[in-house]
mmCIF file of the N, C-alpha and C atoms, coordinates in Angstrom:
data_MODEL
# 
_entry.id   MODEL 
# 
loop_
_atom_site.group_PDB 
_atom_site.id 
_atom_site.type_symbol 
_atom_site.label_atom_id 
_atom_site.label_alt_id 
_atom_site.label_comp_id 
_atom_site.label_asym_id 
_atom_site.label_entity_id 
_atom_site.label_seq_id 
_atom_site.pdbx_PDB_ins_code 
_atom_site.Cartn_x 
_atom_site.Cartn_y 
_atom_site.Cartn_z 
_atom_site.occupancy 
_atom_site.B_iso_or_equiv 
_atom_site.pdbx_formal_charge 
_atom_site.auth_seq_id 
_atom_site.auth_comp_id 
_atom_site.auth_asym_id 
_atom_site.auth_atom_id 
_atom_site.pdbx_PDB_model_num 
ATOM 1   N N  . UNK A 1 1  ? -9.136 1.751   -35.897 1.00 0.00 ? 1  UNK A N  1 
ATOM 2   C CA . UNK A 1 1  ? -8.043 0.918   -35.457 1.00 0.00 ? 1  UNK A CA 1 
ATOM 3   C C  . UNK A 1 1  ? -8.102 -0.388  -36.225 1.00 0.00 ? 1  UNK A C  1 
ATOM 4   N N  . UNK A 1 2  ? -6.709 -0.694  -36.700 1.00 0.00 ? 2  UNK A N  1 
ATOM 5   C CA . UNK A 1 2  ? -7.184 -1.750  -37.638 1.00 0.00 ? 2  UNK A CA 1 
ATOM 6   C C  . UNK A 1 2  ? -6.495 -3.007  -36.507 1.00 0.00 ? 2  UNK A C  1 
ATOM 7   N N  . UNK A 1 3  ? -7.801 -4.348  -37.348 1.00 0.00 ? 3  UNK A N  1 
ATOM 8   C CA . UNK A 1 3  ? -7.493 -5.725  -36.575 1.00 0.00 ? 3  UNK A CA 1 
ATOM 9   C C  . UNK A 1 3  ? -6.016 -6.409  -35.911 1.00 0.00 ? 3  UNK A C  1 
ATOM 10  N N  . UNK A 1 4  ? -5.216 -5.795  -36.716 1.00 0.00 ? 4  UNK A N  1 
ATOM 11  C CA . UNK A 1 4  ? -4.084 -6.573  -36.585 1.00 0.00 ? 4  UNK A CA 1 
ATOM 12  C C  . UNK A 1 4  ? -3.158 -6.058  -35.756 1.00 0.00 ? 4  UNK A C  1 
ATOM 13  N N  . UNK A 1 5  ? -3.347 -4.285  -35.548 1.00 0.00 ? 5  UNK A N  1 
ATOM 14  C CA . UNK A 1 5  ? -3.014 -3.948  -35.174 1.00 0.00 ? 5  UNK A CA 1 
ATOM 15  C C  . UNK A 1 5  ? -2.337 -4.162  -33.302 1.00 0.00 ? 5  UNK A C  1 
ATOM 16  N N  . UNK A 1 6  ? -1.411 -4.853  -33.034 1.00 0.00 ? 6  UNK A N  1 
ATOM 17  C CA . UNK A 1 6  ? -0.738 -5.342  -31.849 1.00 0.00 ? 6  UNK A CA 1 
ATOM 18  C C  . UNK A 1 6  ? -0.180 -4.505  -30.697 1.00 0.00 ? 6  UNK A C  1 
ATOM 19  N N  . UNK A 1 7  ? -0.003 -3.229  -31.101 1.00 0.00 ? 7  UNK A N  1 
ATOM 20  C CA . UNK A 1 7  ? 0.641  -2.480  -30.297 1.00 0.00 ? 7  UNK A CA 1 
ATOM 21  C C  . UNK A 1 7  ? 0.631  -2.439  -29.378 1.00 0.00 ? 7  UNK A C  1 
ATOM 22  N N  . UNK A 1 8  ? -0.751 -2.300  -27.913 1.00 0.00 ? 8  UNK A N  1 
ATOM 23  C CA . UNK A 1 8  ? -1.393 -2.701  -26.794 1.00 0.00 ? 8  UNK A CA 1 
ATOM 24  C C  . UNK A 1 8  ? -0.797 -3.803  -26.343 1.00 0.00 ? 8  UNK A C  1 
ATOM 25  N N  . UNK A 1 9  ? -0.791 -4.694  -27.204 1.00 0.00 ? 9  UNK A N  1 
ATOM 26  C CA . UNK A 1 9  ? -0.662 -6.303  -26.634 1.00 0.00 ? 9  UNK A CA 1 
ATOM 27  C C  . UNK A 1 9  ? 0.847  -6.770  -25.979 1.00 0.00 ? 9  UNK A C  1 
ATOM 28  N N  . UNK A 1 10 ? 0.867  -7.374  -25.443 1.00 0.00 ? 10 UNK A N  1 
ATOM 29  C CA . UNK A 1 10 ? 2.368  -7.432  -24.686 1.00 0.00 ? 10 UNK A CA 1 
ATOM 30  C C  . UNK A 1 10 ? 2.956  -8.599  -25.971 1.00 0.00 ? 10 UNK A C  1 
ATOM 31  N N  . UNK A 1 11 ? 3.996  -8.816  -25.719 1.00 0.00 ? 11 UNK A N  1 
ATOM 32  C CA . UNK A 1 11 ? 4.473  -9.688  -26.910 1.00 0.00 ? 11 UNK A CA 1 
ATOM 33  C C  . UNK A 1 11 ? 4.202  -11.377 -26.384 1.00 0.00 ? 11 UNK A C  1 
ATOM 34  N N  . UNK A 1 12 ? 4.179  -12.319 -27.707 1.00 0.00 ? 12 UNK A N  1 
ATOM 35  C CA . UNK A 1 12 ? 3.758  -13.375 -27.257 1.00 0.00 ? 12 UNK A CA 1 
ATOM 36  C C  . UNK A 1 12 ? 4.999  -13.840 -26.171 1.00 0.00 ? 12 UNK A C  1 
ATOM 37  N N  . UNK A 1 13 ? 4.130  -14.980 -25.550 1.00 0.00 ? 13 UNK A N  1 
ATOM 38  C CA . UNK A 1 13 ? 5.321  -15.392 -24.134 1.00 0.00 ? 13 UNK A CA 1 
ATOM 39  C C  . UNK A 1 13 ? 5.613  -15.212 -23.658 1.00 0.00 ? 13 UNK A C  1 
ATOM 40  N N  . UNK A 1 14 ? 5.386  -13.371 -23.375 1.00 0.00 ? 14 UNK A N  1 
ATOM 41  C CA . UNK A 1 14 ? 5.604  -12.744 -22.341 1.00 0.00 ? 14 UNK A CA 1 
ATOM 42  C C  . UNK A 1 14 ? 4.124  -12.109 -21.876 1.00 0.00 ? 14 UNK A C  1 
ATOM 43  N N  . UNK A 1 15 ? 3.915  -12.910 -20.524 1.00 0.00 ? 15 UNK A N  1 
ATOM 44  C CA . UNK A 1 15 ? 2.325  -12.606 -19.733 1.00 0.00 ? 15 UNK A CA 1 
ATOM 45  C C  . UNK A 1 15 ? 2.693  -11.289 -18.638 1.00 0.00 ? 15 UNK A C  1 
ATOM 46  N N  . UNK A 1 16 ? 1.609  -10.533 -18.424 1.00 0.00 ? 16 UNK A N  1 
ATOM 47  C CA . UNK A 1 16 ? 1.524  -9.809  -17.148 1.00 0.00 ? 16 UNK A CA 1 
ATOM 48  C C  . UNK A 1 16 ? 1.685  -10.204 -15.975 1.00 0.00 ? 16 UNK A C  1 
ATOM 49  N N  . UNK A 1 17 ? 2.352  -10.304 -15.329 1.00 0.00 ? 17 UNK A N  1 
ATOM 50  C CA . UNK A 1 17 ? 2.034  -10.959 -13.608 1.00 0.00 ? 17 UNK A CA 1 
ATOM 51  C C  . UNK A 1 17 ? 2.275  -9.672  -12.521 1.00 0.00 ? 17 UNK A C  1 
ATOM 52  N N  . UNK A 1 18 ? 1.092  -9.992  -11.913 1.00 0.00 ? 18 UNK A N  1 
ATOM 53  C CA . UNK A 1 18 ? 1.101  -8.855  -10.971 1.00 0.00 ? 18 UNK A CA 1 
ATOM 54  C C  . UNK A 1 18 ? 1.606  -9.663  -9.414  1.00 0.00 ? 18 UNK A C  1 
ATOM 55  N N  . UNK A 1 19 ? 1.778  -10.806 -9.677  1.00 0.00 ? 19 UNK A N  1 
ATOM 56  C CA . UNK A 1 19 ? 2.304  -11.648 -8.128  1.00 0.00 ? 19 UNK A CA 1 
ATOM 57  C C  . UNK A 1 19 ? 3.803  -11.536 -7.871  1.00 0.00 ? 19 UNK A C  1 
ATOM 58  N N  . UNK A 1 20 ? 3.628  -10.272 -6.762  1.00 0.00 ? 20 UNK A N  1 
ATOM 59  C CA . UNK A 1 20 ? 5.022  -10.264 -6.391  1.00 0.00 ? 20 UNK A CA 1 
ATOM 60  C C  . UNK A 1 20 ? 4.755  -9.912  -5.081  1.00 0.00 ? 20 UNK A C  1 
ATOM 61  N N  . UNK A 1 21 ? 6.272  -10.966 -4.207  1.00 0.00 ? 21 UNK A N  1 
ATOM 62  C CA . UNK A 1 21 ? 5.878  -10.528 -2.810  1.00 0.00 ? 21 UNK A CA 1 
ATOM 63  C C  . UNK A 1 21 ? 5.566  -9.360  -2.240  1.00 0.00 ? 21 UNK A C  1 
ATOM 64  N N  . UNK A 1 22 ? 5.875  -8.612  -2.643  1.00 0.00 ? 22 UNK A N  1 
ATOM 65  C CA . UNK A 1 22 ? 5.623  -6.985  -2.277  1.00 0.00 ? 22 UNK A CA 1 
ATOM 66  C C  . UNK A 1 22 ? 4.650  -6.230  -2.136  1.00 0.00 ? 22 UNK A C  1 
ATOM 67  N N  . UNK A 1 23 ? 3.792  -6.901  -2.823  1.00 0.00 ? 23 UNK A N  1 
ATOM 68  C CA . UNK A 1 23 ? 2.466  -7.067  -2.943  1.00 0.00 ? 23 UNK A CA 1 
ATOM 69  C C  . UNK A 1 23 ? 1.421  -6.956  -1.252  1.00 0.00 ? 23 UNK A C  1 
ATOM 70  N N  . UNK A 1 24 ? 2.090  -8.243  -0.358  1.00 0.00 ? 24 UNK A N  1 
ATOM 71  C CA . UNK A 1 24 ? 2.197  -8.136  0.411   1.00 0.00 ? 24 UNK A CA 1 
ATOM 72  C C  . UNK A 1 24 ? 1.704  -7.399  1.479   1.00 0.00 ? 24 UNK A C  1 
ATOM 73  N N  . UNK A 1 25 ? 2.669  -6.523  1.000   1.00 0.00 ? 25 UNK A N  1 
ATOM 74  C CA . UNK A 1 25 ? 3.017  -5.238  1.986   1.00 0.00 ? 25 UNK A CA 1 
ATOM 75  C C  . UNK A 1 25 ? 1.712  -4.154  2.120   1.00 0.00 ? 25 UNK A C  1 
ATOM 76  N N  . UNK A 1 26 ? 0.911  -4.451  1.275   1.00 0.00 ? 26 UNK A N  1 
ATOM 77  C CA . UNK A 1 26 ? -0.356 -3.740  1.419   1.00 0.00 ? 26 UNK A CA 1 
ATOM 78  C C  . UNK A 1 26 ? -1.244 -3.782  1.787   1.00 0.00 ? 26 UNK A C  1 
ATOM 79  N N  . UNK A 1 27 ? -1.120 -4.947  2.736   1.00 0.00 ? 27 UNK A N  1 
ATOM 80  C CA . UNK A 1 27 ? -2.162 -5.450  4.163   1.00 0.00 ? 27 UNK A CA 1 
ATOM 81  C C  . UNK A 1 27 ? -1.906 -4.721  5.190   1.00 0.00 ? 27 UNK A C  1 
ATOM 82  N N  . UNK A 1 28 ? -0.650 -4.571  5.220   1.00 0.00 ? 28 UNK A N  1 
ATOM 83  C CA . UNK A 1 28 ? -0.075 -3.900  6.346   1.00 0.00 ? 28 UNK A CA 1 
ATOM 84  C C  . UNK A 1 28 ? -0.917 -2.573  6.506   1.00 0.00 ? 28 UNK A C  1 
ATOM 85  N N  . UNK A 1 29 ? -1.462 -1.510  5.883   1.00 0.00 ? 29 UNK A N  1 
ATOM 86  C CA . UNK A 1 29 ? -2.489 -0.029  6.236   1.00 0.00 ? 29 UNK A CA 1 
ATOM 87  C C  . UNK A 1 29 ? -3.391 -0.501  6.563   1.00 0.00 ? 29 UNK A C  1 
ATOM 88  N N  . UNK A 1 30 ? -3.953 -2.067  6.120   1.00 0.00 ? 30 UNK A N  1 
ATOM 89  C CA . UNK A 1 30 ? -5.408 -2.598  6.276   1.00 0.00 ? 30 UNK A CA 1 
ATOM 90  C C  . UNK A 1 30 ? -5.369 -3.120  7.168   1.00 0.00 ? 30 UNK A C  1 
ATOM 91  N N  . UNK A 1 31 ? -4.280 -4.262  7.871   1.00 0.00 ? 31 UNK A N  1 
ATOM 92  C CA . UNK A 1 31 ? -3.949 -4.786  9.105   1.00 0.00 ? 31 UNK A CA 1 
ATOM 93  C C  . UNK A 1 31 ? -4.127 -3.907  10.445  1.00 0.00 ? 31 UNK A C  1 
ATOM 94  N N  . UNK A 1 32 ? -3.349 -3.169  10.626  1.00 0.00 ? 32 UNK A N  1 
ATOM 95  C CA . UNK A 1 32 ? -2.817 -2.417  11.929  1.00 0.00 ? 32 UNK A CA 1 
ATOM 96  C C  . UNK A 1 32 ? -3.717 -1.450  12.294  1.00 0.00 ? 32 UNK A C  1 
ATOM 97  N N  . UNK A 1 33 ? -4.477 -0.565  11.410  1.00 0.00 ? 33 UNK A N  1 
ATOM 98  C CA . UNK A 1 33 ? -5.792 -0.074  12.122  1.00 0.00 ? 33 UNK A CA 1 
ATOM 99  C C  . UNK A 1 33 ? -6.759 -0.816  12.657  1.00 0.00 ? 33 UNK A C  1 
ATOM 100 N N  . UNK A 1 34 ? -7.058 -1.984  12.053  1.00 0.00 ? 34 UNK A N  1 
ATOM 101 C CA . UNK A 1 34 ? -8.193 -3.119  12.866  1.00 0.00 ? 34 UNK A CA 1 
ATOM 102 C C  . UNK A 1 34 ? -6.756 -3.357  14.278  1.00 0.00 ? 34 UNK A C  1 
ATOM 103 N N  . UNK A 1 35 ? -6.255 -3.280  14.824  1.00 0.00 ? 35 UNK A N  1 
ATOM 104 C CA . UNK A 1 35 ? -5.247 -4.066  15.610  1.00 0.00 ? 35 UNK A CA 1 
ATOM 105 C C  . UNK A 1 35 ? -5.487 -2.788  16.721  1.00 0.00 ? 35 UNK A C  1 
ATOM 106 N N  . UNK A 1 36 ? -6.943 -2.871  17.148  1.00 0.00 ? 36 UNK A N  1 
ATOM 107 C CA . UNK A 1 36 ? -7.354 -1.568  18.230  1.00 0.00 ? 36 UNK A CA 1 
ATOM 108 C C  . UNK A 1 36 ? -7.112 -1.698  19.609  1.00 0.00 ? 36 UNK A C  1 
ATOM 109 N N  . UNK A 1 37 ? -6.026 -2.670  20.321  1.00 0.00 ? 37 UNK A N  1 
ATOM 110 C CA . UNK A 1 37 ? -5.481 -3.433  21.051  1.00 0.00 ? 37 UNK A CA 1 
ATOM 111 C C  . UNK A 1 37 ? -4.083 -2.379  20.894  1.00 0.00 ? 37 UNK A C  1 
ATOM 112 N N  . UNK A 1 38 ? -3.969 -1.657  20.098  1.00 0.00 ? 38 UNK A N  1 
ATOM 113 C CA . UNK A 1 38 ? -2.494 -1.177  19.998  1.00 0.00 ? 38 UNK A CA 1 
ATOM 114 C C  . UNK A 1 38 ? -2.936 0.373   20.614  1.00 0.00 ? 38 UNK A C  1 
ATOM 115 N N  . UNK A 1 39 ? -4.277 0.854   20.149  1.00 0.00 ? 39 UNK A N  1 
ATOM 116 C CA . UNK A 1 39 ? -4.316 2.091   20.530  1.00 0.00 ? 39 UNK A CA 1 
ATOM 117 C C  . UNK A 1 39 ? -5.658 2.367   21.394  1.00 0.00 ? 39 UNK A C  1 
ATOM 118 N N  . UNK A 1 40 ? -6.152 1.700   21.985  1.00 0.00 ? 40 UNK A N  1 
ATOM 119 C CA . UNK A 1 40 ? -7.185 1.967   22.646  1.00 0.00 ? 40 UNK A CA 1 
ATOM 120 C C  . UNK A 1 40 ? -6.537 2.392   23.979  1.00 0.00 ? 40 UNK A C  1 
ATOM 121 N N  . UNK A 1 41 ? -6.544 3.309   24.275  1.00 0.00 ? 41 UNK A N  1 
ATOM 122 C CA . UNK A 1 41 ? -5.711 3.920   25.249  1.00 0.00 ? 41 UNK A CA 1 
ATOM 123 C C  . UNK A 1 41 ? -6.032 5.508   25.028  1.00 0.00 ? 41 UNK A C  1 
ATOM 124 N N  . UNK A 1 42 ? -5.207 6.264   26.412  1.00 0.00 ? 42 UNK A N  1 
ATOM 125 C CA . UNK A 1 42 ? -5.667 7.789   26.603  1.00 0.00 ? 42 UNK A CA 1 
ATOM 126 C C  . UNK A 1 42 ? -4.804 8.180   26.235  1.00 0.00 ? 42 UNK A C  1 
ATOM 127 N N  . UNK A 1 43 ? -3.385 7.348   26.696  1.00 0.00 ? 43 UNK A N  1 
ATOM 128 C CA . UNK A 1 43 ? -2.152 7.946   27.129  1.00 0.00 ? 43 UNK A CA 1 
ATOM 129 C C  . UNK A 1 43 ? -0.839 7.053   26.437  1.00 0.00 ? 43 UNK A C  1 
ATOM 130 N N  . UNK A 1 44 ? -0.272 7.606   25.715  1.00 0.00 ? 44 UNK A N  1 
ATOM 131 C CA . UNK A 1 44 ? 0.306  8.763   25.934  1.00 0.00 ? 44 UNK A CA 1 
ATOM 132 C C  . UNK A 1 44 ? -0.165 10.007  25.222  1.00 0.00 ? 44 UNK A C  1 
ATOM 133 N N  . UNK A 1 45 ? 0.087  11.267  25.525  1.00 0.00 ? 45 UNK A N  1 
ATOM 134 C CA . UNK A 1 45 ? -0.886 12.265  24.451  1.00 0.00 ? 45 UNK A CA 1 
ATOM 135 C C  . UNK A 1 45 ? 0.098  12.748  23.783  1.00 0.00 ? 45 UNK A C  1 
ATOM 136 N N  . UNK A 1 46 ? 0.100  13.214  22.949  1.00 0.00 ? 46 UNK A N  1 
ATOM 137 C CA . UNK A 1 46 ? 0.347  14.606  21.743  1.00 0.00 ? 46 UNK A CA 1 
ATOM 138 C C  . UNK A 1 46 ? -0.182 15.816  21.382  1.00 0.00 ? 46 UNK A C  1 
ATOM 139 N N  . UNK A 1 47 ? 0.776  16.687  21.848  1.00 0.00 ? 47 UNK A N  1 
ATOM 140 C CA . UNK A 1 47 ? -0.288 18.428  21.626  1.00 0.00 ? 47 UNK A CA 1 
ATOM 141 C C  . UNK A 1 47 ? -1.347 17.992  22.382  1.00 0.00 ? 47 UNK A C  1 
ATOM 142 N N  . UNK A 1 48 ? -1.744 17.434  23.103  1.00 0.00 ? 48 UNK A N  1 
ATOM 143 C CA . UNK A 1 48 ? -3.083 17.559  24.739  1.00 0.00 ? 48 UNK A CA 1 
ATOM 144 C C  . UNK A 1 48 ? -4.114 16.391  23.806  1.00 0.00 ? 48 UNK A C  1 
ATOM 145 N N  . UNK A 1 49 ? -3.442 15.648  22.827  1.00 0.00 ? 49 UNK A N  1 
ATOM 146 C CA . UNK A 1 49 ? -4.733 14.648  21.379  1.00 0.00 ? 49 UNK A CA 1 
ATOM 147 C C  . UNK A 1 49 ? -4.448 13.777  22.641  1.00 0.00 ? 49 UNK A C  1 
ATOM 148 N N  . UNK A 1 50 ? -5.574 12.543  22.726  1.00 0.00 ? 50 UNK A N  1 
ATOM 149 C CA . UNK A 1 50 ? -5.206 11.345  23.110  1.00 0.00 ? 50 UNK A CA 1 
ATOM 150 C C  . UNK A 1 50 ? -4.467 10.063  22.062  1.00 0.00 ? 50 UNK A C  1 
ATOM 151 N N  . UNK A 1 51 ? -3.883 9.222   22.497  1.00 0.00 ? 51 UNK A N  1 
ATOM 152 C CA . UNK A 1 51 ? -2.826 8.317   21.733  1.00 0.00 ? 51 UNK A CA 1 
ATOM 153 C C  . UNK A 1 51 ? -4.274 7.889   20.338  1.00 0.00 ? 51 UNK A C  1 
ATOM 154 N N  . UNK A 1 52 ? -5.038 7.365   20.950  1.00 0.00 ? 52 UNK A N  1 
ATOM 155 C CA . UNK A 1 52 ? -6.339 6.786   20.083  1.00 0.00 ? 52 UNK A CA 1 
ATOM 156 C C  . UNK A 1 52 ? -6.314 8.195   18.975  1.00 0.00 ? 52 UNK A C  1 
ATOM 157 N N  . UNK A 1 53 ? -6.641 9.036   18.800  1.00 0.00 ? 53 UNK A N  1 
ATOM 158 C CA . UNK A 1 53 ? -6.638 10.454  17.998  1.00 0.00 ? 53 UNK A CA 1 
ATOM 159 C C  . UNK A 1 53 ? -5.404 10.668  17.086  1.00 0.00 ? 53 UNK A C  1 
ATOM 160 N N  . UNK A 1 54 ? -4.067 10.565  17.809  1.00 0.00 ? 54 UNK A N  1 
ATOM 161 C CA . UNK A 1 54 ? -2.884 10.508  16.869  1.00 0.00 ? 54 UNK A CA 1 
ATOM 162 C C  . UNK A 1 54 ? -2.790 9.806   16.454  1.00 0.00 ? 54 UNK A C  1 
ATOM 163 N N  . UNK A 1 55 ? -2.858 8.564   16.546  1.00 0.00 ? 55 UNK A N  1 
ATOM 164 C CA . UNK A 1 55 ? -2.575 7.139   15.835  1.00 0.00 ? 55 UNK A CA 1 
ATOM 165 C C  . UNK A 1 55 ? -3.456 6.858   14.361  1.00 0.00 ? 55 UNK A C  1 
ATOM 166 N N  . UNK A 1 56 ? -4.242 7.151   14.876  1.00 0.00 ? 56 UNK A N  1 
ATOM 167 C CA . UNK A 1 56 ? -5.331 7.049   13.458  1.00 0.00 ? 56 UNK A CA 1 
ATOM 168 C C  . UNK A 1 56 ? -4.341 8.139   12.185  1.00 0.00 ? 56 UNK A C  1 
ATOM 169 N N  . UNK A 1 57 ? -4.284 9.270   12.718  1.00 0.00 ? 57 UNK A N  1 
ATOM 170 C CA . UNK A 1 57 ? -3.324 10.106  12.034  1.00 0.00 ? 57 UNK A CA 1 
ATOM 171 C C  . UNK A 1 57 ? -2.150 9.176   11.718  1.00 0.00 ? 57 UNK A C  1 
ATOM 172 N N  . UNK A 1 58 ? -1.307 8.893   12.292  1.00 0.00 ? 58 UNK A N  1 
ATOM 173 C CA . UNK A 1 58 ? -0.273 8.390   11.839  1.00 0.00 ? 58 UNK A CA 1 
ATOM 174 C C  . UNK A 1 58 ? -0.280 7.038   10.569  1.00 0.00 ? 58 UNK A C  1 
ATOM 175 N N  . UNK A 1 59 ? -1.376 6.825   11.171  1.00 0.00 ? 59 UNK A N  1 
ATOM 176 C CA . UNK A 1 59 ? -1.476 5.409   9.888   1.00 0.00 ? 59 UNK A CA 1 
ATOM 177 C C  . UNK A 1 59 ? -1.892 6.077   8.356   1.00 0.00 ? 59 UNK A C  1 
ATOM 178 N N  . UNK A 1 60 ? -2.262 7.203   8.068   1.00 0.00 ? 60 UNK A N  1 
ATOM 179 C CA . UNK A 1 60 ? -2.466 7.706   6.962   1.00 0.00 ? 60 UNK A CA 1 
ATOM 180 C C  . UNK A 1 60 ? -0.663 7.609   6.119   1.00 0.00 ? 60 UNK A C  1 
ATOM 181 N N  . UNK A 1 61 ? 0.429  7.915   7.098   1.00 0.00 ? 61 UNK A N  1 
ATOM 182 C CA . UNK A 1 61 ? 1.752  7.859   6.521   1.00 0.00 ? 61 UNK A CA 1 
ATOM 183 C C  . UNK A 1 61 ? 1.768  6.419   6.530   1.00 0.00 ? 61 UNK A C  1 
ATOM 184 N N  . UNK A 1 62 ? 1.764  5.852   7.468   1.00 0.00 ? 62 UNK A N  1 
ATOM 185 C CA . UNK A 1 62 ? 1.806  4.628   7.153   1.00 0.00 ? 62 UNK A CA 1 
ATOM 186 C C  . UNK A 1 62 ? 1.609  3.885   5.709   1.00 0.00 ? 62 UNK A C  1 
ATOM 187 N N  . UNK A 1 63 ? 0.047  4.174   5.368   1.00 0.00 ? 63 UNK A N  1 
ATOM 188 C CA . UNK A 1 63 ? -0.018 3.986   3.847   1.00 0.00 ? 63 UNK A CA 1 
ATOM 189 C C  . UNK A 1 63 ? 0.293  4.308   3.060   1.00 0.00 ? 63 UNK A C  1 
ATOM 190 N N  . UNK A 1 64 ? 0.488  5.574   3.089   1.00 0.00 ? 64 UNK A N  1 
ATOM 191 C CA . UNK A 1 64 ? 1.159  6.216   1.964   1.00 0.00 ? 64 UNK A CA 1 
ATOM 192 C C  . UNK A 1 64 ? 2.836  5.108   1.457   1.00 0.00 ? 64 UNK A C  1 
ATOM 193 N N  . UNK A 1 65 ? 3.286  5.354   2.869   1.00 0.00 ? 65 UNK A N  1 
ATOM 194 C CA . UNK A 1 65 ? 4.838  4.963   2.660   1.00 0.00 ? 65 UNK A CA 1 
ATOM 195 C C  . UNK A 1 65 ? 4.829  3.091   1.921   1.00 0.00 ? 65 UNK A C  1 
ATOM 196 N N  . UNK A 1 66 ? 3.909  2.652   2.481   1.00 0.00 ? 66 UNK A N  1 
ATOM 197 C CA . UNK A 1 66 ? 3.476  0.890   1.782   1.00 0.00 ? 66 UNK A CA 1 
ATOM 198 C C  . UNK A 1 66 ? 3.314  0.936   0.510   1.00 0.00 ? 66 UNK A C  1 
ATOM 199 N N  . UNK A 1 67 ? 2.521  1.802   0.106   1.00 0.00 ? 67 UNK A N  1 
ATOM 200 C CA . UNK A 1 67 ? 1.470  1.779   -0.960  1.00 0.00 ? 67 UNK A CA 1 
ATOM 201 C C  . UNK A 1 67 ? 3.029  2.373   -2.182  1.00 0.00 ? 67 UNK A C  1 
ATOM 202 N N  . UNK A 1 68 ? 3.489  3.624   -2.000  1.00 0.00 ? 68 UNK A N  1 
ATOM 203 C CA . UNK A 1 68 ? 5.208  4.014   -2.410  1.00 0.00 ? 68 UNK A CA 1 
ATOM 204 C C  . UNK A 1 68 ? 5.760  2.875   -2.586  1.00 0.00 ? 68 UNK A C  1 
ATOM 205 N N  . UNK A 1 69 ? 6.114  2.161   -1.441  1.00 0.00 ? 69 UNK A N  1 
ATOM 206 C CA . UNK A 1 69 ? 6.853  1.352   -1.583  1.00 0.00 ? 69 UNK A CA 1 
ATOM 207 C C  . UNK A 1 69 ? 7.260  0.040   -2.247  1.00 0.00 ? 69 UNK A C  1 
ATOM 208 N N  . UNK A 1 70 ? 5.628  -0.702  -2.222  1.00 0.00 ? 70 UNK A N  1 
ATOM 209 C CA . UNK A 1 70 ? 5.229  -1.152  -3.386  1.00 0.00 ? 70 UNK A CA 1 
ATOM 210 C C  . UNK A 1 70 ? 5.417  -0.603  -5.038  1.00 0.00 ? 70 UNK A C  1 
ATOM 211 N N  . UNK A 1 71 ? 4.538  0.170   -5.169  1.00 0.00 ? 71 UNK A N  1 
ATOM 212 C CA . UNK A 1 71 ? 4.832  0.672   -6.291  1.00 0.00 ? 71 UNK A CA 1 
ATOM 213 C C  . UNK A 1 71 ? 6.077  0.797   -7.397  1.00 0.00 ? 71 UNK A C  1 
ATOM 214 N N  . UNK A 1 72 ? 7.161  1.194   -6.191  1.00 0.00 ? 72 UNK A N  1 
ATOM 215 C CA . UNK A 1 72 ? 8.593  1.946   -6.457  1.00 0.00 ? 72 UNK A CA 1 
ATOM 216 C C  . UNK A 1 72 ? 9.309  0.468   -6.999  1.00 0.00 ? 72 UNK A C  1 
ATOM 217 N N  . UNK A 1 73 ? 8.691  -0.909  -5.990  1.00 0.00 ? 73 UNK A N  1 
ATOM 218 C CA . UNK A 1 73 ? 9.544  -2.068  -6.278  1.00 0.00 ? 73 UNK A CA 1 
ATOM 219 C C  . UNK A 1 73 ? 8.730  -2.888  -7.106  1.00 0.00 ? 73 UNK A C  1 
ATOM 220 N N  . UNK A 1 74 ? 7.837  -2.584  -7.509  1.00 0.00 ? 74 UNK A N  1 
ATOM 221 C CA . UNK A 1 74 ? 7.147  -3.543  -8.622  1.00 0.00 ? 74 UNK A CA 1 
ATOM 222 C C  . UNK A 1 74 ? 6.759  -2.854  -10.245 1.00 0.00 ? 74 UNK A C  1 
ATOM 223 N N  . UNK A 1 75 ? 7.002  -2.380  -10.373 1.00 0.00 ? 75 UNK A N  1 
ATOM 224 C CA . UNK A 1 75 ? 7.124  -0.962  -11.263 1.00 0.00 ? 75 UNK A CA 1 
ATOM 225 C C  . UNK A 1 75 ? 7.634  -1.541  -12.862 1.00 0.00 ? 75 UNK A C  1 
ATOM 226 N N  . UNK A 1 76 ? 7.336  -1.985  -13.745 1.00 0.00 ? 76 UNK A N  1 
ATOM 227 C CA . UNK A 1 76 ? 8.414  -2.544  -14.938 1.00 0.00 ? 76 UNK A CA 1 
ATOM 228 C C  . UNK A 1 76 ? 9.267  -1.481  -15.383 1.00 0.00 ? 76 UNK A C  1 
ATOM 229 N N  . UNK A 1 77 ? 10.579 -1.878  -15.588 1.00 0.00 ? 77 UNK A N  1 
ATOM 230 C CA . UNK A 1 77 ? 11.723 -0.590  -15.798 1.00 0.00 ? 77 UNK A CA 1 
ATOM 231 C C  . UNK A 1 77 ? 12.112 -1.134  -17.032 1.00 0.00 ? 77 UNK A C  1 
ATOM 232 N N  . UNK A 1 78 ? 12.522 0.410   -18.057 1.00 0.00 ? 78 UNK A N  1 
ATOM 233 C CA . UNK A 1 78 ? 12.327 0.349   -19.186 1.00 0.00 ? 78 UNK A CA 1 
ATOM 234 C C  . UNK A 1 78 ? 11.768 0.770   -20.177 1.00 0.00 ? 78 UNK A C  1 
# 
């Protein structure tokens, strides 16, 4: 690879920035499972699970859909 070679490099004056509010949004999978005030409980159940058992389940979509969502809106197009 020769020295001069620039290709990799973004062009001058134009920097990377990864700070965008959206960013954000990816506390939210990390937030709401510590928030055990929401599901420490029996009831209500699902298929005979207790609420504590489904919930944990449910936050797996949860992330997924943040983590998407992010992505989808911070994404460089082009």
């Amino acid at each position: 690879m020769a020295a001069n070679d620039t290709s990799q490099e973004s062009p001058p004056g134009e920097r990377r920035s990864d700070r965008s509010p959206w960013n954000w949004l990816l506390v939210v999978p990390v937030v709401v499972p510590l928030l055990t005030l929401l599901f420490n409980k029996d009831e209500p159940r699902l298929a005979g699970f207790p609420a504590f058992y489904w919930m944990q389940f449910a936050f797996i979509p949860l992330g997924v859909l943040c983590t998407v969502l992010v992505y989808r809106m911070t994404r460089k197009r082009g």
